[in-house]
C-alpha positions as CSV (number, residue, x, y, z in Angstrom):
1,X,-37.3,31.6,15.8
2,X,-39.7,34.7,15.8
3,X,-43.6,34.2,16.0
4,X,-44.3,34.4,12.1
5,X,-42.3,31.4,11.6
6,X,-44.0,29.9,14.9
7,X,-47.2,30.2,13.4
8,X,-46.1,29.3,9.9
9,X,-44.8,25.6,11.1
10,X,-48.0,25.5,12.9
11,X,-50.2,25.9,10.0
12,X,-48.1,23.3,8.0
13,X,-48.5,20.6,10.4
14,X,-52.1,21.7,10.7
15,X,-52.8,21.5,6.7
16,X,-50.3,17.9,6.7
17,X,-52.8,16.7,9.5
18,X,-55.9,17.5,8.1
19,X,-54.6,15.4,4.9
20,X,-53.9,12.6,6.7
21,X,-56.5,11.8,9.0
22,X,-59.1,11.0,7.2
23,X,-56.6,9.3,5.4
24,X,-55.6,7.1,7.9
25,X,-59.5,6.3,9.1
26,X,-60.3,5.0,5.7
27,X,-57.2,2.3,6.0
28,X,-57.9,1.6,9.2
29,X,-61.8,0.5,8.4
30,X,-60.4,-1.2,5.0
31,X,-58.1,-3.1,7.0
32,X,-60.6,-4.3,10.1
33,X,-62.6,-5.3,7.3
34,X,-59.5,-7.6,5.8
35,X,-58.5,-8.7,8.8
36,X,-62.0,-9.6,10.4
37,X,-62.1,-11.7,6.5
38,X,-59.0,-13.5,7.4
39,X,-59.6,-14.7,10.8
40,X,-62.9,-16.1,9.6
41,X,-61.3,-17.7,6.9
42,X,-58.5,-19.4,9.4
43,X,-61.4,-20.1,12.0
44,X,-63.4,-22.3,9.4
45,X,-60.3,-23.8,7.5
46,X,-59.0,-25.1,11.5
47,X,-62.4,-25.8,12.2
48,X,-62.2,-28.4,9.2
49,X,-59.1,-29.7,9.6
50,X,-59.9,-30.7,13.6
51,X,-63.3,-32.6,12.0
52,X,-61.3,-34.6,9.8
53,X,-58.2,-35.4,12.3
54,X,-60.6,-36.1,15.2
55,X,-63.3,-38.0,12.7
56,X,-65.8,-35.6,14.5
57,X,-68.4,-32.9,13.3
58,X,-67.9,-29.3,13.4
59,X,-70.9,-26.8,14.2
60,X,-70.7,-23.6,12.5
61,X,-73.5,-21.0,13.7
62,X,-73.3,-17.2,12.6
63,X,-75.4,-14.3,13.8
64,X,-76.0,-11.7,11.3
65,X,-76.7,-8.0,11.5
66,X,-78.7,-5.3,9.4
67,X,-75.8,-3.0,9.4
68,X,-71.6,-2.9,10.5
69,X,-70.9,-3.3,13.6
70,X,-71.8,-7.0,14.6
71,X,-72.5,-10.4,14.5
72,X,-70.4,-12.9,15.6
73,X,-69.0,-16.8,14.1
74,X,-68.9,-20.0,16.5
75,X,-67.5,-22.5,16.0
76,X,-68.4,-25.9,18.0
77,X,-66.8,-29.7,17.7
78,X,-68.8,-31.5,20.8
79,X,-67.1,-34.9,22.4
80,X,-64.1,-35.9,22.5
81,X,-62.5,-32.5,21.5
82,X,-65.1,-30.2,23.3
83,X,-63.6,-27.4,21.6
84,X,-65.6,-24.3,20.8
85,X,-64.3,-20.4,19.6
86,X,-66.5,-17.4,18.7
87,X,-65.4,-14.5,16.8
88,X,-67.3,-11.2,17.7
89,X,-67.6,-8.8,15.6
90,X,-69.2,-5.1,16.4
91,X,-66.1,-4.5,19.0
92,X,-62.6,-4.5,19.9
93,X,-60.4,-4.8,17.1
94,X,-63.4,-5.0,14.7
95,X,-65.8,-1.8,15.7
96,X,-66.0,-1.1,12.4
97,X,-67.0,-4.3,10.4
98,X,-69.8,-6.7,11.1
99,X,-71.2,-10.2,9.2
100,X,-74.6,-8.4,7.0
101,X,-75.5,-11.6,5.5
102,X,-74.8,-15.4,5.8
103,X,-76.3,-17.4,2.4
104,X,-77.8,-19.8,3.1
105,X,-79.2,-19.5,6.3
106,X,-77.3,-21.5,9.0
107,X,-76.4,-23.2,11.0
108,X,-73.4,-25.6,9.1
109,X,-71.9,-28.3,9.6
110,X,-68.5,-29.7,8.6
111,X,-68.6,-33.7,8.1
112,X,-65.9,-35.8,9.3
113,X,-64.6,-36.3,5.7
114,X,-64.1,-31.9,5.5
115,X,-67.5,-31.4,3.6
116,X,-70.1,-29.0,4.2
117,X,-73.9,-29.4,5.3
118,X,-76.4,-28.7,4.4
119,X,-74.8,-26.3,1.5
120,X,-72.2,-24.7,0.9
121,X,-72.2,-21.1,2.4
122,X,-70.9,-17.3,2.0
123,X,-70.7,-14.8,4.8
124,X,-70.7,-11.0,3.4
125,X,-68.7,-8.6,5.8
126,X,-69.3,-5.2,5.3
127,X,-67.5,-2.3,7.1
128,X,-69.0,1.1,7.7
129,X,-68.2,2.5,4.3
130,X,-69.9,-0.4,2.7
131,X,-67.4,-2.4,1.2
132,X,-67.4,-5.6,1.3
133,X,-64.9,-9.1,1.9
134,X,-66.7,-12.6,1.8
135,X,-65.7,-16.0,2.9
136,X,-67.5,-18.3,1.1
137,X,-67.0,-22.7,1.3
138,X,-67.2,-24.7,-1.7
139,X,-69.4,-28.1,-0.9
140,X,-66.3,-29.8,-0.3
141,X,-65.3,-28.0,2.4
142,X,-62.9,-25.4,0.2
143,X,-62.6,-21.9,1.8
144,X,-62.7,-18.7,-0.2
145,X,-61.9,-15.2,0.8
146,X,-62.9,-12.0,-1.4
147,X,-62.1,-9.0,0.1
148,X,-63.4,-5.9,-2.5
């Protein structure tokens, strides 16, 4: 192999890798974003289903921010379970996403019978790039995710 092509397999790789990298950071925020979406989605739809098995409420508290990364879900079902899990966002898997709004204002709770208090809510992710997923609970304690 002689130096010009060397340098000519060096400057396709080069020109493949500039392609793909900013490629690859794009699907990498979209999917944080998804993913961060999804956990919340399971964290509130097994929050539920413990208050109605265990005939027990279920505290939900979320901590907004202005802008990605942040905030953080918890999710808190007192005696006899004495069960609590946080999700933190801001960090970690999820430095690229955070929880921008929670409508209405919290904190919620899930009744025994799997419905929601005071009102139904909607927590808006956002990722760096601005797009959007929400969760959002029906009164009755339904669970939505829209991821954008």
């Amino acid at each position: 192999m002689t130096l010009i092509e060397l340098l000519t397999v060096i400057a396709v790789i080069g020109t493949l890798m500039a392609i793909a990298v900013p490629s690859m950071r794009t699907w990498s925020i979209q999917h944080q974003r998804s993913a961060a979406a999804s956990e919340l989605f399971a964290l509130i739809n097994q929050a539920r289903s413990m208050a109605v098995s265990t005939s027990t409420q279920a505290q939900i508290t979320v901590v907004t921010v202005a802008g990605p990364p942040g905030g953080s879900v918890s999710v808190q079902i007192g005696a006899p379970i004495n069960w609590t899990r946080t999700i933190n966002l801001g960090g970690g898997s999820y430095n690229a996403v955070g929880i921008t709004a929670a409508a209405p204002a919290g904190p919620y709770t899930i009744t025994p019978r799997g419905t929601v208090q005071p009102n139904a809510f909607t927590l808006t992710i956002r990722d760096r790039n601005n797009q959007q997923a929400t969760v959002a609970t029906g009164l009755l304690g339904d669970v939505t995710v829209t991821i954008q």
